[in-house]
BADO-834542 format. One line per 5 residues: number of its first residue (from 1); their letters; for each residue x, y, z of C-alpha. Coordinates in nm, 3 decimals, padded with zeros to 5 digits, always signed. Layout:
residues N
NUM) a) X:Y:Z ~ ...
END
This chain:
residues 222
1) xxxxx) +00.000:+00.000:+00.000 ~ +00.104:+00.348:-00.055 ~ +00.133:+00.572:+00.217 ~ -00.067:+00.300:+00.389 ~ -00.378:+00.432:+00.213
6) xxxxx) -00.427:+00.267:-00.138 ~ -00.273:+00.014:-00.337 ~ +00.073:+00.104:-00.548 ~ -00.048:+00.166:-00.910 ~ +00.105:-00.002:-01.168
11) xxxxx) +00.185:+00.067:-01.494 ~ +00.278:-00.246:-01.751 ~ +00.415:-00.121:-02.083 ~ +00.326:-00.408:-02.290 ~ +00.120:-00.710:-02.267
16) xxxxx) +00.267:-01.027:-02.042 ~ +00.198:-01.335:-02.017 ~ -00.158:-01.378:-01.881 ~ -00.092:-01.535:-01.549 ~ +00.141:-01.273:-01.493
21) xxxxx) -00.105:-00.993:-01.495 ~ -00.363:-01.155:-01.350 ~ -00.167:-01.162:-01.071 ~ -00.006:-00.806:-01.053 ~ -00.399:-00.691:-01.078
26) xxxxx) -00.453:-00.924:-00.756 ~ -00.205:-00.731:-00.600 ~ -00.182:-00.381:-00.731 ~ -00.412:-00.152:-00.917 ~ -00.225:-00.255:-01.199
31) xxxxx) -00.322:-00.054:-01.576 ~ -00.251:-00.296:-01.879 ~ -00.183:-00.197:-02.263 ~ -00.431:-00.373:-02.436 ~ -00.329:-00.268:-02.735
36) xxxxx) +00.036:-00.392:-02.710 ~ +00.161:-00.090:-02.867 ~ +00.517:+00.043:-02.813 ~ +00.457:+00.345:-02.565 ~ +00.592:+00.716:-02.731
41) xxxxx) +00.818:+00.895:-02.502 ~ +00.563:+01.172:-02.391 ~ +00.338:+00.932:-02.284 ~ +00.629:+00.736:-02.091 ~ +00.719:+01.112:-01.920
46) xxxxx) +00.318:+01.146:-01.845 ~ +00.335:+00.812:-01.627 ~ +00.598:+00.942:-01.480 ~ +00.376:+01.155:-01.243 ~ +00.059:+00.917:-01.227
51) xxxxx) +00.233:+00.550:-01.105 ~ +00.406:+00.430:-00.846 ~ +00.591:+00.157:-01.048 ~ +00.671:+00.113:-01.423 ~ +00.702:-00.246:-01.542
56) xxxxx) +00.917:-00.150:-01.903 ~ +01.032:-00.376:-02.131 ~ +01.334:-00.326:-02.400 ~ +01.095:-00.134:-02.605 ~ +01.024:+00.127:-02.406
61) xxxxx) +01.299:+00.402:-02.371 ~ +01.309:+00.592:-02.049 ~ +01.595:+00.841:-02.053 ~ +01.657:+01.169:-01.879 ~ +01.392:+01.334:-02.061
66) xxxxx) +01.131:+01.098:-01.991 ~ +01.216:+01.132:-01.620 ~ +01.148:+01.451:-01.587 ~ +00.823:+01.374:-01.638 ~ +00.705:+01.369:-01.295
71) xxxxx) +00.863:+01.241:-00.934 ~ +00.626:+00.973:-00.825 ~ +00.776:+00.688:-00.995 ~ +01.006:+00.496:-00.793 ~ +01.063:+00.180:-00.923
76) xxxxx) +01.130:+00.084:-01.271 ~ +01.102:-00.302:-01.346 ~ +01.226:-00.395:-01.639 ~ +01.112:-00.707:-01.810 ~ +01.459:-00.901:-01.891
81) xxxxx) +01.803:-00.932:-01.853 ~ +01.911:-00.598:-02.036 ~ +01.897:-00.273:-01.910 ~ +02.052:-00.044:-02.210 ~ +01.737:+00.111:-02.259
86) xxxxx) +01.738:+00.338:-01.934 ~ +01.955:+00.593:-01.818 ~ +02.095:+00.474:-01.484 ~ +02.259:+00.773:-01.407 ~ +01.967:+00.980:-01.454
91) xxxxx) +01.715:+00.716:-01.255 ~ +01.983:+00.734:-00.962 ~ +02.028:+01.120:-00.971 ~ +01.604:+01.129:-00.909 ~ +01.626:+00.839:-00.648
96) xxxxx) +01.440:+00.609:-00.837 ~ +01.565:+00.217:-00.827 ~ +01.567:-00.028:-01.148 ~ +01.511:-00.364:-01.155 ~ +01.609:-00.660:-01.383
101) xxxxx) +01.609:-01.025:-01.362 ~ +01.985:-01.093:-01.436 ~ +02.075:-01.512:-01.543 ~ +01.689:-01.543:-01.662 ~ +01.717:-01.568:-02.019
106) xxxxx) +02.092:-01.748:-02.012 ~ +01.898:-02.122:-02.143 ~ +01.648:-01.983:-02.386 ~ +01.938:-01.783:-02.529 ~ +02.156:-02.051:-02.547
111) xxxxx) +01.882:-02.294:-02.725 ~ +01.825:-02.026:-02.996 ~ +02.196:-01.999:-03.074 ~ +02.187:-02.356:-03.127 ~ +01.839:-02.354:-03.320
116) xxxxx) +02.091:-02.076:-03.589 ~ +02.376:-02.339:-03.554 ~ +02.168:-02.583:-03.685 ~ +01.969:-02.395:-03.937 ~ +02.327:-02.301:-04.039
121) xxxxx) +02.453:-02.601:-04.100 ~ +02.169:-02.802:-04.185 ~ +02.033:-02.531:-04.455 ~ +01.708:-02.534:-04.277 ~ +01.580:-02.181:-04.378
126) xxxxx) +01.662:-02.273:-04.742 ~ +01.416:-02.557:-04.724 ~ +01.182:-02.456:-04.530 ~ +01.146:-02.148:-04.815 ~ +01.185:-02.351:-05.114
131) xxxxx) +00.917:-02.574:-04.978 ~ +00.644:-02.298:-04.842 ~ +00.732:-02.136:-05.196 ~ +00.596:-02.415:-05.394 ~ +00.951:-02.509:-05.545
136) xxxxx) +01.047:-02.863:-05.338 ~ +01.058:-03.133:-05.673 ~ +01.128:-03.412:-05.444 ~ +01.418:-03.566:-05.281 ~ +01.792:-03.638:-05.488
141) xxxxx) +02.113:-03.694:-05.302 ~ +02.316:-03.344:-05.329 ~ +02.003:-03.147:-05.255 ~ +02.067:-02.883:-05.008 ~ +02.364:-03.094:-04.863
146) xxxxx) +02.452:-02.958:-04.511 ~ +02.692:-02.984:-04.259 ~ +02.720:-03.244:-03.989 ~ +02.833:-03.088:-03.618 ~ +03.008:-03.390:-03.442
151) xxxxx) +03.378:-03.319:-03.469 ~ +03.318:-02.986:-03.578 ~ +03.477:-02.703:-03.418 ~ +03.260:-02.442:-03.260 ~ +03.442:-02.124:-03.169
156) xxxxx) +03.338:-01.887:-02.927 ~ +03.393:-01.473:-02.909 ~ +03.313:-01.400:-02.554 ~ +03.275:-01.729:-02.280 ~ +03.022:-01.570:-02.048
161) xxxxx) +02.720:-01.768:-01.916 ~ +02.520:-01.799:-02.197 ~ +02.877:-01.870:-02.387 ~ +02.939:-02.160:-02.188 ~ +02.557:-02.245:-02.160
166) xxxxx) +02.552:-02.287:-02.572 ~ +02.904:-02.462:-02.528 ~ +02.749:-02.723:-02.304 ~ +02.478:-02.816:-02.566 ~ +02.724:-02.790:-02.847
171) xxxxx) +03.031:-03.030:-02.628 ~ +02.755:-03.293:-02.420 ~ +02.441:-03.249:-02.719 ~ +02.596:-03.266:-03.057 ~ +02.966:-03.341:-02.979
176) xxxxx) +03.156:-03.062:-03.080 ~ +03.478:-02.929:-03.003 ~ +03.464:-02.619:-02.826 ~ +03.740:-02.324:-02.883 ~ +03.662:-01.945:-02.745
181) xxxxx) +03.835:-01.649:-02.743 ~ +03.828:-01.367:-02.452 ~ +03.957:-01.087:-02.259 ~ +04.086:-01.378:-02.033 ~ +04.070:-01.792:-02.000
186) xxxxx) +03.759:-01.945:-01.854 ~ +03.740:-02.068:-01.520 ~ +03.945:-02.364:-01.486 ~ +03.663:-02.672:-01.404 ~ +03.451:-02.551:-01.705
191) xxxxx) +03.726:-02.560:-01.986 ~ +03.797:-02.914:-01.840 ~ +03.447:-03.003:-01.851 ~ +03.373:-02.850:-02.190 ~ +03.777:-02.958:-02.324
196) xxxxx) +03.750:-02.579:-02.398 ~ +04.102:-02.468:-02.543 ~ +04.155:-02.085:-02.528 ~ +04.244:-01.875:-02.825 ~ +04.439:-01.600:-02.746
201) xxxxx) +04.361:-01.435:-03.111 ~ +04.030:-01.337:-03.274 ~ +04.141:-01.403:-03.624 ~ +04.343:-01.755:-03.498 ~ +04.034:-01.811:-03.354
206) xxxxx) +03.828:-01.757:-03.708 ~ +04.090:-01.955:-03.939 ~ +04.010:-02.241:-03.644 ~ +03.661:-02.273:-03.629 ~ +03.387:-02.437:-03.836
211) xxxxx) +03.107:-02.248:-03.716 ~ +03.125:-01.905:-03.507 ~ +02.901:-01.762:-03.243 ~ +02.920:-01.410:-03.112 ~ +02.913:-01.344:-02.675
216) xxxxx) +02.954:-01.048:-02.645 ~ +02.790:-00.717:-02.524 ~ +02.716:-00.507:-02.870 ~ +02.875:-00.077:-02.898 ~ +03.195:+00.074:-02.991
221) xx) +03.477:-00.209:-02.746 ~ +03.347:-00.461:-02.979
END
């Protein structure tokens, strides 16, 4: 309760999942966007002065500007691991805290790298278009020929959780051999458990590899 008189009001920028706000209106006088739509920036400032809480997701920037909206927000929950999309600085300046929920996404991520691994090497995407296009003439033996991944090497810019999360998968699932490339060698038991060898060079790392996945944060350092 706020002030001990009503319930904290909610805003949630986009639509969740459905048990999710079910259960933030059980709790909160929680507002929903039925509509889904992206919120503009004046309309971000406006909440500003009328909630307690903002629940943002990635799409929603909230930036110095947009604070200055109003002082009654004090919380901003953000809605993943990522937090680019709001100025710290400025949030901490007007007292305001921000939440994430670091480690949450680290096994989805790590399954969709290895759903592009194997639409990589399998030509999957090719198929599945030449096939919803009308154009599959029926099976012959050097048809959209992939690439196996046992034995394969698998090199890795960047060995951070989700790194060594799509490592495990690639090493224990498929069999590959797993070679990465960082700022520093992994920690010790995990390159023994994945047979991990550390590259020292980016472009060694490159001429080395079969198949290359990307771990690390995006702007100007990389």
């Amino acid at each position: 309760r706020r002030h001990g008189q009503s319930l904290m009001r909610v805003l949630v920028t986009r639509r969740w999942p459905e048990t999710v706000e079910f259960a933030m209106q059980q709790r909160f006088n929680t507002v929903l966007n039925g509509t889904d739509r992206a919120l503009n920036g004046s309309e971000l400032a406006q909440a500003m002065a009328e909630f307690d809480v903002i629940c943002a997701t990635v799409s929603d920037r909230i930036d110095a500007a947009v604070m200055a909206g109003g002082d009654r927000v004090k919380l901003i929950a953000n809605y993943g691991v990522g937090f680019d999309h709001i100025d710290i600085a400025a949030a901490k300046a007007k007292g305001i805290a921000v939440s994430n929920t670091p480690g949450v996404l680290t096994d989805a991520t790590a399954d969709i790298a290895l759903t592009l691994l194997l639409m990589a090497a399998r030509r999957t995407g090719e198929g599945e278009r030449e096939l919803r296009a009308g154009k599959w003439t029926g099976w012959r033996p050097t048809h959209l020929i992939g690439s196996g991944l046992k034995g394969k090497v698998l090199g890795l810019v960047g060995m951070g959780r989700i790194a060594v999360a799509t490592a495990r998968r690639a090493r224990h699932g498929f069999g590959m051999r797993i070679a990465y490339y960082g700022r520093r060698p992994c920690d010790p038991a995990v390159a023994a458990e994945l047979e991990a060898e550390f590259v020292p060079e980016l472009n060694e790392l490159l001429a080395r590899s079969d198949f290359v996945s990307l771990h690390v944060p995006g702007g100007a350092e990389t």
